[in-house]
N, C-alpha and C positions, 0 to 999 in steps of 0.2 A: 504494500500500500504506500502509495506517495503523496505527500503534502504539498500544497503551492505552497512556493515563498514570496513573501513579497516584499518590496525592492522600498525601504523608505531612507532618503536621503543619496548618500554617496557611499561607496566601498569604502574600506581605511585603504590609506596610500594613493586615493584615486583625484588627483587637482583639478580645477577646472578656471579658467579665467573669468567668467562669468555664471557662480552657481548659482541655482535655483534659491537658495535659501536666503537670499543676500537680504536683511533687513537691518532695524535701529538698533542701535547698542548702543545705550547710556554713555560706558566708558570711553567710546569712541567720539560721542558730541562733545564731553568733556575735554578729552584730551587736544579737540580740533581748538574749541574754545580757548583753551588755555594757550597753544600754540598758536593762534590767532592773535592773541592780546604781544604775545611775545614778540609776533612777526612786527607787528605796531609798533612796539615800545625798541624795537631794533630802527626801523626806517627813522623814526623819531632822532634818537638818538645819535644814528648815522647822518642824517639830513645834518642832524646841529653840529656835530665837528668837522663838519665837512664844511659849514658856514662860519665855524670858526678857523679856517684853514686847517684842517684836518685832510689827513688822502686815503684811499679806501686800500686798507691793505688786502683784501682777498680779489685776488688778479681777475678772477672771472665775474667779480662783479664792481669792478672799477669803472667801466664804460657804460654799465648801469645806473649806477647810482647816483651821476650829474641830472640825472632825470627824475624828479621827485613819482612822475604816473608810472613811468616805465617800469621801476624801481618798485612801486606798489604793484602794480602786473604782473609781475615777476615772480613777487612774493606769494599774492592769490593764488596764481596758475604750481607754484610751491604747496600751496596748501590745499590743493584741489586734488592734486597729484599723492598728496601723502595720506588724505584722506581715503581717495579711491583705494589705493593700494591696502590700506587698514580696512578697509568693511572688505575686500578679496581676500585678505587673508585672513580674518577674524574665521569667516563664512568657510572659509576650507580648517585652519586650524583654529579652535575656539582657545582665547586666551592670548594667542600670538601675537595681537597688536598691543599689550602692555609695555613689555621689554623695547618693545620697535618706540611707540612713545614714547616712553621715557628716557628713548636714549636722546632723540630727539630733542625733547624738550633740556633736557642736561646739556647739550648743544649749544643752545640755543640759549639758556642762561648765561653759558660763557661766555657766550658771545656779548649778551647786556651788562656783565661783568667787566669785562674786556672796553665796553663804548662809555661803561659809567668812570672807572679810573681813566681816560683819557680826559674825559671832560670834566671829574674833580678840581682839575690847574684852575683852568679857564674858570669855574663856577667862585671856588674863593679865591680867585683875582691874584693866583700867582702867573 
């Protein structure tokens, strides 16, 4: 005697670029969220030392960044992109986009780390 099986979700080991199951995940809005405010508080930041004679030290975005929209474009089309790739992979491996954030977001503090001591001089008038 034989039983159907039936097929719900995906195999283990089975990827797909686009799965079936792709929906909302809190931690995922979150993490965009926070990494959104980041991207902000970066171009901010960037804009002002660069208005104070500041130069962009990351080579591949030096000829971006004389462009305050460009510069903002860049970043969206950044976080559309890291987004996307987090609900695919969440949706194939559940959990996977924590580490992937966080490293991000770790990142990306250093980096407002990094814009906030340059622009300490300038702020108390040395």
């Amino acid at each position: 005697m034989a039983a159907q099986v039936q097929r719900t979700g995906f195999s283990a080991g089975h990827f797909t670029l686009f799965p079936d199951n792709l929906s909302f995940d809190r931690r995922i809005a979150d993490f965009s969220i926070i990494l959104a405010a980041l991207f902000v508080l970066d171009i901010i930041t960037t804009h002002v030392i660069l208005w104070l004679g500041g130069i962009e030290l990351n080579p591949f975005m030096a000829g971006i960044v004389s462009a305050p929209l460009v510069h903002a474009t860049v970043k969206a089309a950044t976080l559309l992109l890291i987004i996307s790739v987090s609900l695919i992979a969440e949706a194939n491996v559940k959990g996977s986009t924590i580490g992937f954030s966080a490293a991000i977001i770790a990142l990306y503090i250093l980096v407002l780390v990094n814009n906030t001591i340059a622009l300490v001089p300038h702020v108390a008038g040395f």
